[in-house]
N, C-alpha and C positions, 0 to 999 in steps of 0.2 A: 197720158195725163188722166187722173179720175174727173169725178165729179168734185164741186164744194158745194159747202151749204153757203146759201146768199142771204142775209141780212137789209133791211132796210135800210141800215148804215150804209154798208156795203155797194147797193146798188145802181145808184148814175154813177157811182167811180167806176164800176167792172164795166158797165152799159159803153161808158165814155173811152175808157182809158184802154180795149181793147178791140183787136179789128172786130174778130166776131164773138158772139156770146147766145148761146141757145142757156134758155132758161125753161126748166119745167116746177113748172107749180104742181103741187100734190101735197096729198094726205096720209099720213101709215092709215087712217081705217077706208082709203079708198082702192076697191080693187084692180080697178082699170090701172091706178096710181102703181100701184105693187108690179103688174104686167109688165108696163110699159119700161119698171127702175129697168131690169138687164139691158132692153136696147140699150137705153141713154149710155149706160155705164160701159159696154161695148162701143159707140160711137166714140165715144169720150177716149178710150182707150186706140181707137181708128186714127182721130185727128185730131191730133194732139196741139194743134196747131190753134183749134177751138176751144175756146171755153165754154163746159157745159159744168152748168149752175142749177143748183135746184132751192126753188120755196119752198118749205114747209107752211103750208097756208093756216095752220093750227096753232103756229108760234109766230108765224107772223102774219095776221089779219088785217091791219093797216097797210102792210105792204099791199096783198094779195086785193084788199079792198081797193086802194089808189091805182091799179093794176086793172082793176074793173073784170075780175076773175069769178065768171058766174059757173061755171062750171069746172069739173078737176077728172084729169090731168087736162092741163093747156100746156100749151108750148107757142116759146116766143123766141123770135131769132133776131137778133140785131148785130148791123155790119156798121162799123164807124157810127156807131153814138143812133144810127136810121134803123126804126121797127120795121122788118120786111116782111115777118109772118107772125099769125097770132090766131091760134087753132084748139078749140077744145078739143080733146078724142083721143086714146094713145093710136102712135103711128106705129104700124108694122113695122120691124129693122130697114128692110128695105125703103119703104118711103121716105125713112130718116134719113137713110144714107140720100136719097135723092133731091131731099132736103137739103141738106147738108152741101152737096154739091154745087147744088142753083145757088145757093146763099153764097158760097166761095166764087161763082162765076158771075155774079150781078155785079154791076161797075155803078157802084154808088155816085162817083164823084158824076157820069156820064148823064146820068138822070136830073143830077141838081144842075149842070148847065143847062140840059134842054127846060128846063123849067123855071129856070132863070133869061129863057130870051122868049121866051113861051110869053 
């Protein structure tokens, strides 16, 4: 699966309506941004099972603003509708893929019980 580009419109449906969704916020004039596109697009092409989404923070400012994105490239991972990471910095391939991993092995529903008898 590639990348898409995420929209405003777009985003509590992709957030909501899929298990997992890694989002990267970025810029064409930022260069970490530029670094970082091959991993994503490699991961994306890895696991396909993931949805990786990308902002354009330049076309979309309201999103990236309500997002509270002070720095680019961030990267944000959500499982079942729940933010589990949220990182400025690009990631090495590797830590994405480790990323990537932990996020597919965290047991969302497990936590919202314990925190519901908590």
């Amino acid at each position: 699966m590639t990348t898409r580009d995420l929209t405003a419109e777009q985003f509590n449906e992709t957030v909501e309506s899929n298990d997992i969704v890694l989002i990267d916020f970025w810029a064409s004039w930022c260069g970490p941004c530029r670094q970082f596109a091959p991993a994503f697009q490699a991961s994306s092409e890895k696991h396909p099972d993931v949805v990786h989404a990308k902002v354009d923070t330049e076309a979309e400012q309201q999103l990236a603003a309500a997002a509270q994105i002070r720095s680019i490239p961030t990267l944000m991972a959500f499982k079942k509708g729940k933010l589990l990471f949220n990182q400025a910095g690009a990631l090495p391939p590797a830590a994405l893929e480790d990323l990537v991993q932990q996020v597919k092995a965290f047991d969302v529903e497990a936590v919202q019980a314990d925190a519901e008898q908590g």
